[in-house]
C-alpha positions in Angstrom: 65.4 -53.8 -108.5 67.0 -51.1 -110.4 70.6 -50.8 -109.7 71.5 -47.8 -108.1 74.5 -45.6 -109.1 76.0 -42.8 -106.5 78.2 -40.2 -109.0 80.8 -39.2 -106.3 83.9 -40.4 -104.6 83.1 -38.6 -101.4 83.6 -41.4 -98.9 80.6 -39.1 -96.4 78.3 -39.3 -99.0 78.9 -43.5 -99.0 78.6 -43.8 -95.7 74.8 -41.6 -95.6 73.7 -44.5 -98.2 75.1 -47.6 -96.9 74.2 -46.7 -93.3 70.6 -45.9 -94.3 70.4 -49.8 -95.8 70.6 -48.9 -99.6 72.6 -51.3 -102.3 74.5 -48.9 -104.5 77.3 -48.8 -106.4 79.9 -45.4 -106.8 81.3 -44.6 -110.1 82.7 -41.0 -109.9 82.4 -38.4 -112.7 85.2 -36.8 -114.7 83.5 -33.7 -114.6 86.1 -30.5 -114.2 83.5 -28.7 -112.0 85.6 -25.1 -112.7 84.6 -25.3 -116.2 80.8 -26.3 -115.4 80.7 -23.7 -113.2 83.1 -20.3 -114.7 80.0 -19.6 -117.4 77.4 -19.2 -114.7 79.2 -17.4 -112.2 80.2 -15.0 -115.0 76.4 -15.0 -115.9 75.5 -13.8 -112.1 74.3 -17.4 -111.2 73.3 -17.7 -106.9 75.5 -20.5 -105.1 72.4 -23.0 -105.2 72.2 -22.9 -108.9 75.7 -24.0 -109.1 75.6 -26.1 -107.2 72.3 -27.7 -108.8 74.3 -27.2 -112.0 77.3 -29.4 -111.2 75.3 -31.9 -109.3 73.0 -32.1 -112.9 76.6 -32.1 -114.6 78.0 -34.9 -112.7 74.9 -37.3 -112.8 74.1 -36.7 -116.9 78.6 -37.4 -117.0 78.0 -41.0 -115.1 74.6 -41.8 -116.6 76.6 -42.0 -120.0 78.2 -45.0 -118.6 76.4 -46.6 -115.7 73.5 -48.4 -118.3 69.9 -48.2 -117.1 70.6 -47.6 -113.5 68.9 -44.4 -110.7 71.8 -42.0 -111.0 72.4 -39.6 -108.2 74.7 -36.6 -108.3 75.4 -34.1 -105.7 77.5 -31.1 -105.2 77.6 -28.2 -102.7 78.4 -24.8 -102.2 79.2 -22.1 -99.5 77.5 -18.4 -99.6 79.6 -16.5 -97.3 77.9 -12.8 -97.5 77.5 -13.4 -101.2 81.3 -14.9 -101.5 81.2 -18.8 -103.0 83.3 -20.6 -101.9 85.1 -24.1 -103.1 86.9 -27.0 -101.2 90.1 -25.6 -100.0 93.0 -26.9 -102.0 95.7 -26.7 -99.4 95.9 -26.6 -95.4 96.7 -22.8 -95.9 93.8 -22.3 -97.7 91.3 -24.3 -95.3 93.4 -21.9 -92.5 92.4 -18.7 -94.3 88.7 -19.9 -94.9 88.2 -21.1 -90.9 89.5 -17.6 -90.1 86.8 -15.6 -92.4 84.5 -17.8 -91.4 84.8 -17.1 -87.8 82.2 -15.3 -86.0 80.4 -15.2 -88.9 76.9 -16.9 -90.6 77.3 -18.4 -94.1 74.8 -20.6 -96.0 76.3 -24.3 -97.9 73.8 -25.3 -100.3 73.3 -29.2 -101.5 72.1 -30.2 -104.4 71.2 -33.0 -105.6 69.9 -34.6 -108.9 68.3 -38.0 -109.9 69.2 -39.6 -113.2 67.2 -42.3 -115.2 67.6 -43.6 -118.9 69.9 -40.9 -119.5 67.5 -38.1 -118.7 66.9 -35.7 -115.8 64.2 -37.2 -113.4 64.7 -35.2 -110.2 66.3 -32.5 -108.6 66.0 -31.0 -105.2 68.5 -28.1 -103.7 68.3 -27.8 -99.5 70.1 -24.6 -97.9 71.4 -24.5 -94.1 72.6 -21.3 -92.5 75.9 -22.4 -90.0 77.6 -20.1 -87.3 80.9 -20.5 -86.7 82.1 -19.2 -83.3 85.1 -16.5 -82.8 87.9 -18.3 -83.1 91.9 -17.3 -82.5 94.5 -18.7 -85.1 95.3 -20.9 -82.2 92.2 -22.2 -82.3 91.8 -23.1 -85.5 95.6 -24.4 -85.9 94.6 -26.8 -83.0 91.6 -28.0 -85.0 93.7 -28.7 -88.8 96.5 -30.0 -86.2 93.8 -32.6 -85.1 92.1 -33.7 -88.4 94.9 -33.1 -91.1 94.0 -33.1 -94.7 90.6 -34.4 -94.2 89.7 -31.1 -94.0 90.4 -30.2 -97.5 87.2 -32.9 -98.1 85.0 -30.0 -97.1 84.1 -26.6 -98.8 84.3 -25.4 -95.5 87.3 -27.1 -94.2 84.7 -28.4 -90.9 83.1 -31.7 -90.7 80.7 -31.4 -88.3 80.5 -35.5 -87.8 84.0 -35.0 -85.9 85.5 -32.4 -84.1 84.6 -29.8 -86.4 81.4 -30.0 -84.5 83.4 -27.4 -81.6 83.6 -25.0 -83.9 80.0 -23.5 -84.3 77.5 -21.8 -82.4 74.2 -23.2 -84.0 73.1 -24.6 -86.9 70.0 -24.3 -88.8 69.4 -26.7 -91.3 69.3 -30.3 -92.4 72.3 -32.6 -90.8 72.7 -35.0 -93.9 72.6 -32.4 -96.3 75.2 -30.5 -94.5 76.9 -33.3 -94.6 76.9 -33.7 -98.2 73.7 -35.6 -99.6 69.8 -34.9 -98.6 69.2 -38.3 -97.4 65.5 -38.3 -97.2 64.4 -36.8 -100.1 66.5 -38.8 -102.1 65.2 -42.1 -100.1 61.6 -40.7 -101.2 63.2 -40.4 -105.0 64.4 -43.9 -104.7 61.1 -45.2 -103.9 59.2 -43.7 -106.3 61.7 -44.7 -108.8 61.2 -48.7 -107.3 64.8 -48.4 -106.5 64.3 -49.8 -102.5 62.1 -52.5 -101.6 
């Protein structure tokens, strides 16, 4: 079978593939995802077509290196009333984003993008609207108390696989590509590529 190459480091985005059964490999890009993405924001680009853009930028950067293998890249974003949003870079900043967050609905948008023999095969965006409850600064301070820098792993600073899971109200959308990769469409891509058995 072909190999299969997944172009991130995020350790969520391992676990999606190697719980669903699939023999991969990782081999993160070197992309700098600010300079991807400063010409399209200046050029008006939505939050989904960034985030389509790096996840294209960060499978093409691998492919260069990983031979004749099913490259997947991913990357997400977070629409907050037309705000984007990044990973928060310290625990101040994942403070600040749970407090705007609060009370409020955003969208985080996952893309994904399927790589073979250097070229563009697939790509496939999915969009899920989460609701944060109201929540004090004690609240919240409780929460980065409990899970520590792992929240700076998410462009929301929440994991909702742990205990960031407490602090929303609903969620509409898909739970693995909240969670970082679309599993199913991309199990569907790996098929039709003869990547799974």
């Amino acid at each position: 079978m072909t190999p299969i190459v997944l172009a991130s480091k995020s350790p969520t985005r391992s676990a999606i593939l190697a719980n669903a059964g699939v023999a991969f490999e990782t081999m993160p890009s070197r992309v700098d995802e600010r300079q991807v993405e400063a010409p399209l924001i200046a050029a008006g680009a939505s939050p989904a077509e960034v985030a389509l853009a790096l996840a294209e930028a960060k499978a093409m950067d691998v492919a260069r290196n990983a031979g004749n293998g099913l490259i997947i890249g991913s990357d997400q974003t977070l629409d907050a009333d037309g705000e984007r949003w990044d990973k928060p870079e310290t625990m101040d900043a994942a403070r600040g984003q749970l407090l705007s967050l609060a009370g409020r609905s955003h969208q985080l948008h996952t893309a994904v993008v399927g790589v073979r023999d250097g070229a563009i095969r697939w790509r496939h965006v999915e969009s899920a609207t989460l609701t944060l409850r109201s929540l004090s600064q004690a609240e919240v301070d409780r929460y980065l108390a409990k899970v520590g820098e792992a929240a700076l792993g998410s462009v929301g600073a929440y994991q909702i696989e742990g205990p960031g899971i407490q602090l929303f109200d609903h969620i509409d959308g898909d739970y693995f590509a909240i969670l970082g990769l679309p599993l199913l469409p991309v199990l569907h891509w790996l098929r039709e590529e003869g990547g799974l058995g």
